[in-house]
PAZA-583090 format. One line per field, with one value per residue (C-alpha): residue number from 1; x negated, y, z; residue in one letter. Coordinates in steps of 0.001 Angstrom, whole numbers, plus 500000, padded with zeros to 6 digits. Layout:
# PAZA-583090
k <- NUM/...
px <- X/...
py <- Y/...
pz <- Z/...
r <- A/...
This chain:
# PAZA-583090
k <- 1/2/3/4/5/6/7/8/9/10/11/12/13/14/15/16/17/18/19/20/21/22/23/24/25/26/27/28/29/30/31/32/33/34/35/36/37/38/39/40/41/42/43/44/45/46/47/48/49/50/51/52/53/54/55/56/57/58/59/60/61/62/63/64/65/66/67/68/69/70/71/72/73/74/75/76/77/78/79/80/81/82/83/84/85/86/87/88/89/90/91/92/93/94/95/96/97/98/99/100/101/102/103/104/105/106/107/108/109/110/111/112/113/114/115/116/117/118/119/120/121/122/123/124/125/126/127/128/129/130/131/132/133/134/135/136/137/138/139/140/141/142/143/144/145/146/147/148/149/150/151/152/153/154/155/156/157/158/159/160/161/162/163/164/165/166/167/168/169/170/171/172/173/174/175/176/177/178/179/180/181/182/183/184/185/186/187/188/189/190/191/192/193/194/195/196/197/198/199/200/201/202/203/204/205/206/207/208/209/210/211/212/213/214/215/216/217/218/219/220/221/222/223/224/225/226/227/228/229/230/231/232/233/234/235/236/237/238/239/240/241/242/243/244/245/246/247/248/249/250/251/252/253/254/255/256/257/258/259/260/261/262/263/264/265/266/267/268/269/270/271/272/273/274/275/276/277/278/279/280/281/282/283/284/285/286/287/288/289/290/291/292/293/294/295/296/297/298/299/300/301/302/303/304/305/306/307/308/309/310/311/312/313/314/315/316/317/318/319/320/321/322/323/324/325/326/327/328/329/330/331/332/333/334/335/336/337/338/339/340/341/342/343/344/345/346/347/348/349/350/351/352/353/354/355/356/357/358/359/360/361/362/363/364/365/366/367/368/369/370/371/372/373/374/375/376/377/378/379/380/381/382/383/384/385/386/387/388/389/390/391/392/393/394/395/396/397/398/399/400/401/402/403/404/405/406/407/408/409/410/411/412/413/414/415/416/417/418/419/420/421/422/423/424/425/426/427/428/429/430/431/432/433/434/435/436/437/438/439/440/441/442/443/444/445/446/447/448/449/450/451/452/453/454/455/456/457/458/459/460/461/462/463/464/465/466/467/468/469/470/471/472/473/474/475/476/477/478/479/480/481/482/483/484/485
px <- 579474/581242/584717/587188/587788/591071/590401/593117/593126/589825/588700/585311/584969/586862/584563/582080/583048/583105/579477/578338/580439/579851/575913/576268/577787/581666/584059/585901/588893/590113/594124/594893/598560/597591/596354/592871/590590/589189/592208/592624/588943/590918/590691/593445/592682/594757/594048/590364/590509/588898/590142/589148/592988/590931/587088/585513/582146/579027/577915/574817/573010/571159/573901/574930/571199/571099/574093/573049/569465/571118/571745/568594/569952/569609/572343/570262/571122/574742/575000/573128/573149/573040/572531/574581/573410/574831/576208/579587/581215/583628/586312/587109/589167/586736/583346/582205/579599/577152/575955/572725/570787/568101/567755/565669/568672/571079/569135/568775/572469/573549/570533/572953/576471/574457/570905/568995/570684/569092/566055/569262/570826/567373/566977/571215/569898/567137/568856/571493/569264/568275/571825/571987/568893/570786/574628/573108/570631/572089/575825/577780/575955/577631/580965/583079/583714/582192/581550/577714/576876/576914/574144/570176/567716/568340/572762/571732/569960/572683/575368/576729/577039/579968/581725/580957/582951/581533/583325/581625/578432/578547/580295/577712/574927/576694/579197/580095/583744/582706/579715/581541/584240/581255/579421/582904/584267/582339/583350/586966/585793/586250/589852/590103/589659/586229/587615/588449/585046/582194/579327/577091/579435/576865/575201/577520/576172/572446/574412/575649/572735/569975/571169/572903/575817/575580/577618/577409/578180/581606/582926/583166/585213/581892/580654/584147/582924/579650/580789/583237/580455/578156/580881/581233/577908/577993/581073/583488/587229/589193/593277/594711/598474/598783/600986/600267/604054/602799/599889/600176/599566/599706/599159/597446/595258/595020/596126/595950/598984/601651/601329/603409/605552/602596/601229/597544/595561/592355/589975/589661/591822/590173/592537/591287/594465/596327/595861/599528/600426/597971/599998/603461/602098/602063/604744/605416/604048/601000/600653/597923/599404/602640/604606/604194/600366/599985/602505/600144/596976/595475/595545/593791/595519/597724/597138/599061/597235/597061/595451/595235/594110/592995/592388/589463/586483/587204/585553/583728/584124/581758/582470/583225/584956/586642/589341/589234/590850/593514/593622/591652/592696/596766/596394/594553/597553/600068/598356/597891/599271/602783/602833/604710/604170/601622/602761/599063/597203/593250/593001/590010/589571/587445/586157/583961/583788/581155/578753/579312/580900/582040/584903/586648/587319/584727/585828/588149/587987/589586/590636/591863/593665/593940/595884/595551/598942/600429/600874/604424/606096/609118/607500/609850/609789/611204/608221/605277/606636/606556/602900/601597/602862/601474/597599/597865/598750/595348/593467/593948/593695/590021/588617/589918/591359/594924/595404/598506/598958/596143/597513/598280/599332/599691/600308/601255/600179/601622/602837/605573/602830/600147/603455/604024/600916/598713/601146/599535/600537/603220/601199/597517/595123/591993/592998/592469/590596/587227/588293/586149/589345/588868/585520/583500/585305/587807/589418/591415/588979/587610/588572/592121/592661/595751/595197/591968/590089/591873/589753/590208/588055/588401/589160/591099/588977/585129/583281/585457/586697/584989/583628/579951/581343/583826/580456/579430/582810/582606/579276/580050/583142/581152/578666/581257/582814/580006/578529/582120/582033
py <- 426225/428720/427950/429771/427932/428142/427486/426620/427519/429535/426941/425818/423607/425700/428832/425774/425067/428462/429061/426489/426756/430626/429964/427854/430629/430019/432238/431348/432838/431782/431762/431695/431667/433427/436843/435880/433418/430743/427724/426014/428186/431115/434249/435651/439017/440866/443330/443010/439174/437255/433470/431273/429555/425907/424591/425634/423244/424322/421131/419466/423268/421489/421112/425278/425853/423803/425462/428827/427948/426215/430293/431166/432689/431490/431569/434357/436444/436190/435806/434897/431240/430673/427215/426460/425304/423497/422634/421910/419811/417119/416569/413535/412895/412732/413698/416091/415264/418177/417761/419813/421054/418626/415239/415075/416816/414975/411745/412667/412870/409537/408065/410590/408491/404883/404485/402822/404383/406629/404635/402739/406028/407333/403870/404482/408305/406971/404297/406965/409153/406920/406332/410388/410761/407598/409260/412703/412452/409634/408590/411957/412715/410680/411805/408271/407137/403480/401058/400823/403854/402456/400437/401640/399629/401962/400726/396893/396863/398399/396616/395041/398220/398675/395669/396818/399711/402504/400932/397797/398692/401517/398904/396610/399321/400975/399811/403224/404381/407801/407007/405417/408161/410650/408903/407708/411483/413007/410306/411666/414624/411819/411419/408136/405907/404956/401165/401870/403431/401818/401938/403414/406610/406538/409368/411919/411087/412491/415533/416025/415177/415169/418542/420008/422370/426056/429183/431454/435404/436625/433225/430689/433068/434753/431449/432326/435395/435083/432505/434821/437739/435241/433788/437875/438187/435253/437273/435071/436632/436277/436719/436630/436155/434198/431379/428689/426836/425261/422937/423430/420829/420068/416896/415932/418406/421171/424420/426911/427658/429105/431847/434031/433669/434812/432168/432081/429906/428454/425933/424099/423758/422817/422492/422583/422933/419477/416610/415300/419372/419593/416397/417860/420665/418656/417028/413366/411280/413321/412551/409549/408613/407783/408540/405330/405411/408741/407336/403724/406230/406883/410682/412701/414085/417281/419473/421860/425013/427648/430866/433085/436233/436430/439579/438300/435484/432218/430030/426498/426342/426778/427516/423977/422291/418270/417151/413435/412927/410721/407558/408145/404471/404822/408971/406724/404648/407470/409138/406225/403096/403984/407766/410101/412683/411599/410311/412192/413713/414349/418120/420581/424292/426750/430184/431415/434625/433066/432874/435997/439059/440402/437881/439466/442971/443721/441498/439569/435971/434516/431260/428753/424785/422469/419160/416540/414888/412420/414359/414241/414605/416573/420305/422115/425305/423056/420509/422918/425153/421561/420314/424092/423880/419738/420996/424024/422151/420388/422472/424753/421689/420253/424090/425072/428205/430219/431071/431488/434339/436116/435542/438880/437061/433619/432260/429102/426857/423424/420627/422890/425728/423278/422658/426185/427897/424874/422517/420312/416347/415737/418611/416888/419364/417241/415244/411795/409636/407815/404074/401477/401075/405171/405568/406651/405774/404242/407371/409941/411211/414415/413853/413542/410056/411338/415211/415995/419269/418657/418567/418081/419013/419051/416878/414481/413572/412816/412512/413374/415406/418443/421482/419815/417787/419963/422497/419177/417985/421538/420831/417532/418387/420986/418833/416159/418915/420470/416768/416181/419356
pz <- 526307/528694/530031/531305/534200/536978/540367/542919/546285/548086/550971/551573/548520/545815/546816/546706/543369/542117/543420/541374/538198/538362/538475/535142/533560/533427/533690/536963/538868/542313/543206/546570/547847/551191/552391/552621/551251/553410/552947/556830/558088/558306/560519/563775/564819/567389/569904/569674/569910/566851/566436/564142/563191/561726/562215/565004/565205/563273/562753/560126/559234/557456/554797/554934/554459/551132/549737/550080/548924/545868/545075/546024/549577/553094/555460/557165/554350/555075/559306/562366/563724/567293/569141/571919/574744/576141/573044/575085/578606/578327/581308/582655/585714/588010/586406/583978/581429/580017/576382/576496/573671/573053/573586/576838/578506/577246/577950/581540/581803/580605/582893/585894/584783/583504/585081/581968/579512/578228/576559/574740/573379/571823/569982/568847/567786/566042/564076/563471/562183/559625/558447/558496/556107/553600/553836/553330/550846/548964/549242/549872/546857/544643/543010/544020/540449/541010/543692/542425/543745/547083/546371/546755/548488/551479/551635/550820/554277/556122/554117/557391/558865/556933/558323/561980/563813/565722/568336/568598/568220/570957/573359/572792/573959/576905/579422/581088/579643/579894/578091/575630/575034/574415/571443/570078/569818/566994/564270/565461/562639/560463/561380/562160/565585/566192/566163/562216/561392/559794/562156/559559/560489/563549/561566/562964/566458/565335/563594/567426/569401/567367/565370/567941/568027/566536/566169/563497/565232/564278/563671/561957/559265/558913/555947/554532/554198/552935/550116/548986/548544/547694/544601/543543/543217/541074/539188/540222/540463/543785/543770/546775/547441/544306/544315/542038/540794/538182/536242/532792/530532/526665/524531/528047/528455/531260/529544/532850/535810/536449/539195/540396/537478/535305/532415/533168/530183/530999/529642/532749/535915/539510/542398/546062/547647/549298/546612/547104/546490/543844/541747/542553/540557/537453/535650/537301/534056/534683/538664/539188/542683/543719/546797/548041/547676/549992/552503/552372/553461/557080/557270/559901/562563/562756/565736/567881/568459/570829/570401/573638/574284/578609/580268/582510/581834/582022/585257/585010/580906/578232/574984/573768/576167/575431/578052/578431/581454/580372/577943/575315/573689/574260/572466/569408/569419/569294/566768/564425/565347/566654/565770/568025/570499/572611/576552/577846/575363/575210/574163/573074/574627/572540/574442/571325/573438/576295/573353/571098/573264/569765/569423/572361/574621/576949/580181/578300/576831/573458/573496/571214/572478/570235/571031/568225/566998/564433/561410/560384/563555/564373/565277/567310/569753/572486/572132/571650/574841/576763/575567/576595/579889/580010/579294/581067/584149/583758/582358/585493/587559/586376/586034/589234/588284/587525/583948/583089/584768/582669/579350/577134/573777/572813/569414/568010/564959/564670/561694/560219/559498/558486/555900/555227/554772/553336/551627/553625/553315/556285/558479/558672/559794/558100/555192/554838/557117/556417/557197/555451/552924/552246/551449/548156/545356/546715/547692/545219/542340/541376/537702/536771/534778/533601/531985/530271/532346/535345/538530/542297/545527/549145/551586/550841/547516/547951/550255/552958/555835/557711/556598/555533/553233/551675/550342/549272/547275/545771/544432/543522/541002/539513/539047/536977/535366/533870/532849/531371/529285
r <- X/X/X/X/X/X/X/X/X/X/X/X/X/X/X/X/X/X/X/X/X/X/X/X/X/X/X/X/X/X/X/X/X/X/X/X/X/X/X/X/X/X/X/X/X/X/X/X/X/X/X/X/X/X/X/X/X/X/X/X/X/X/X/X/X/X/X/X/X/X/X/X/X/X/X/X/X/X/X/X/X/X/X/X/X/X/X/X/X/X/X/X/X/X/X/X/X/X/X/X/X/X/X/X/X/X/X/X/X/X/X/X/X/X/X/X/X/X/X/X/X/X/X/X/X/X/X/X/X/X/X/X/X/X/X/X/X/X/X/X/X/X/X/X/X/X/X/X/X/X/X/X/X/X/X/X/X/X/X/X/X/X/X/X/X/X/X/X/X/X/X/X/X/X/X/X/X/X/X/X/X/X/X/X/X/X/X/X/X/X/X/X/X/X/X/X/X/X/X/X/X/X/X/X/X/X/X/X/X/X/X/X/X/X/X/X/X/X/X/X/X/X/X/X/X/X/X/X/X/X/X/X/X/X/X/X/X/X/X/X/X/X/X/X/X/X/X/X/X/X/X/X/X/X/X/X/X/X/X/X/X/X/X/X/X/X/X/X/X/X/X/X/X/X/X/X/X/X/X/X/X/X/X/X/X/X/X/X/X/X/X/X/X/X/X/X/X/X/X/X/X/X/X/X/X/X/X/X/X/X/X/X/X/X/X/X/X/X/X/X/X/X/X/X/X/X/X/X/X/X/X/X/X/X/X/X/X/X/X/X/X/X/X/X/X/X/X/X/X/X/X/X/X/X/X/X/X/X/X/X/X/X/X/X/X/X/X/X/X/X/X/X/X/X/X/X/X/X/X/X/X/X/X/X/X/X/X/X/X/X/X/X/X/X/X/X/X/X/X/X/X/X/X/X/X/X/X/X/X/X/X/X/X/X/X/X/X/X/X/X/X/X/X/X/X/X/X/X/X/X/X/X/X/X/X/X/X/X/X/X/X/X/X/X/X/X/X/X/X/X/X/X/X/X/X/X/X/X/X/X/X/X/X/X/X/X/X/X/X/X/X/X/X/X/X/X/X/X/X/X/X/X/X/X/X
């Protein structure tokens, strides 16, 4: 039976969500609080410079090609993918490690830093390729409502993979810290240290190496874009500056929102904005979790941002570039363990203009540092002026070259905004982390238990954090609200 169906917020899985429920022939409308749709993927544009403000790696095509083929599209249809390559350089202090595109080149580096390496990191690929094919086809699949849907002949033979960190099992394979660092970054997408990660998360290492690294043209605002068309083609209905204040619910059952000081009724409400913002939308006897249940959760990190517009190219950089020329172990610990601003931070520098001349002026180079943080700390104009000036200093000092100099604009994004313009939970930037304790269904659920056709999606619901599984929590509520209905 059609619905008339609400959906909250317009990032990657509610225009996810609205895709699908559009395609079984609902009636759905979007509601998004900002200027634009796209949630924490949005789009900076200033003087001919194009930044994207959140995700920035194109990461697991494979799952971007399924959506749109779900519609009977291809990504093709919407933009042009490009493979980096190399698919990006990490900095250490004295050393600087190229991540090619394939795995022959990136096999002949390790054997450069770790001479017999390399025949050990294509049996780790392998074996996380294998967990890749399980977690993809299988588990993300599975909307996290019990704990047997962890369990297919495939999970009972890596059960103990799930009682092993990433950690562990890398340091058991290679002794070369740098080595180390680079197949322990990519879980950090799961927002979480790589010493609180299941080694079955090893599947993220074969979306980096074995997948590689890509970049659609434009952006990565251009998928924004082409799910929005993509959702009006479907006839779905996109609001922008709409402010949701209010769940409405009666004799426990979702009734619609209230937006903008405007009742709107509706069959069915599905919020993709913040959880915890999503709850303190509804009534408190109607909230499932409890303040003290969010503040007991390991969230992702926040991030300070900088988005800079330079009036020459950039030297020695590509356009993913990891700095790692500090402590990688003691910035864990400040982000997690004892949270504060961190002594020597690790940072990330994005130049999206090396690889696609249109996100910049001719000459010119847009670029985009991002220095991840404990969410919740104290954001001030004081602090973010001091951390520019601390990764400047190296940044200029490992790429052997004057920047500051060349800077036109500069503009800041930090916990208070994260706050402001995405009622995000004490400022993260990701949502909640993928610790063993966080995973499936035992992290917040898609279905209210509390108010009858009330639904939730995105990140910090199932199956996770990133961009990938977002289009994938977006088809997975759909999927539970339809069978519910």
């Amino acid at each position: 039976m059609k619905k008339n169906i609400v959906i909250i917020g317009s990032g990657f899985s509610s225009l996810s969500a609205a895709c699908y429920l559009a395609k079984a022939g609902h009636n759905v409308s979007i509601y998004e609080k900002n200027e634009a749709i796209g949630g924490r993927a949005a789009q900076f544009v200033k003087n001919g410079f194009t930044f994207d403000m959140g995700p920035s790696w194109y990461w697991m095509p494979d799952i971007f090609e399924k959506f749109f083929n779900d519609f009977g599209k291809k990504t093709s249809d919407y933009y042009k993918l490009d493979k980096l390559s190399p698919a990006y350089k990490i900095f250490f202090s004295d050393d600087i490690i190229t991540i090619g595109d394939s795995m022959d080149k990136i096999c002949e580096e390790f054997e450069r830093i770790e001479p017999g390496s390399s025949q050990k990191l294509r049996r780790f690929i392998a074996l996380a390729q294998e967990n890749y094919d399980i977690a993809i086809n299988k588990i993300v699949l599975r909307p996290g409502i019990s704990p047997l849907e962890l369990v297919t002949k495939e999970t009972i033979l890596k059960v103990n993979q799930f009682f092993k960190t990433i950690s562990s099992e890398v340091r058991k394979r290679f002794k070369n810290p740098k080595l180390i660092a680079t197949l322990e970054f990519p879980v950090l997408f799961l927002g979480a240290k790589p010493s609180d990660t299941p080694s079955f998360y090893s599947f993220m290492n074969f979306a980096d190496f074995g997948l590689g690294t890509w970049h659609p043209q434009g952006g990565m605002y251009e998928i924004i874009k082409a799910m929005g068309n993509l959702a009006e083609e479907l006839g779905v209905r996109i609001h922008t500056n709409s402010t949701v204040e209010k769940i409405l619910v009666q004799e426990k059952q979702s009734k619609g929102i209230l937006c903008n000081g405007e009742t709107i009724y509706s069959d069915v409400v599905v919020s993709g904005a913040d959880y915890h913002h999503s709850e303190s939308l509804l009534d408190e006897e109607f909230r499932q979790y409890s303040p003290a249940y969010w503040s007991r959760k390991t969230f992702a990190p926040s991030s300070l941002l900088f988005y800079i517009g330079f009036n020459k190219k950039l030297d020695n950089v590509e356009h993913h570039n990891l700095f790692f020329d500090t402590d990688f172990e003691q910035h864990a610990e400040e982000i997690y363990d004892t949270p504060k601003w961190p002594t020597s931070p690790l940072f990330y520098a994005n130049f999206p203009s090396i690889s696609d001349e249109s996100m910049a002026p001719k000459d010119c180079e847009t670029g985009f540092f991002l220095v991840p943080i404990a969410p919740g700390l104290e954001d001030t104009k004081e602090l973010r002026e001091q951390y520019f000036d601390l990764i400047m200093d190296r940044f200029e000092k490992r790429t052997h070259q004057k920047i500051r100099k060349h800077i036109l604009f500069r503009k800041t994004f930090c916990v208070n905004d994260f706050v402001e313009r995405y009622n995000s939970y004490k400022g993260n930037a990701y949502g909640m982390a993928n610790t063993l304790s966080q995973t499936a269904f035992l992290r917040p659920k898609l279905k209210s238990g509390k108010v009858e056709n009330l639904f939730f999606t995105g990140q910090l619901t199932v199956p996770g954090p990133g961009v990938p599984p977002s289009l994938i929590s977006g088809k997975l509520v759909s999927e539970l609200l339809i069978k519910n209905n």
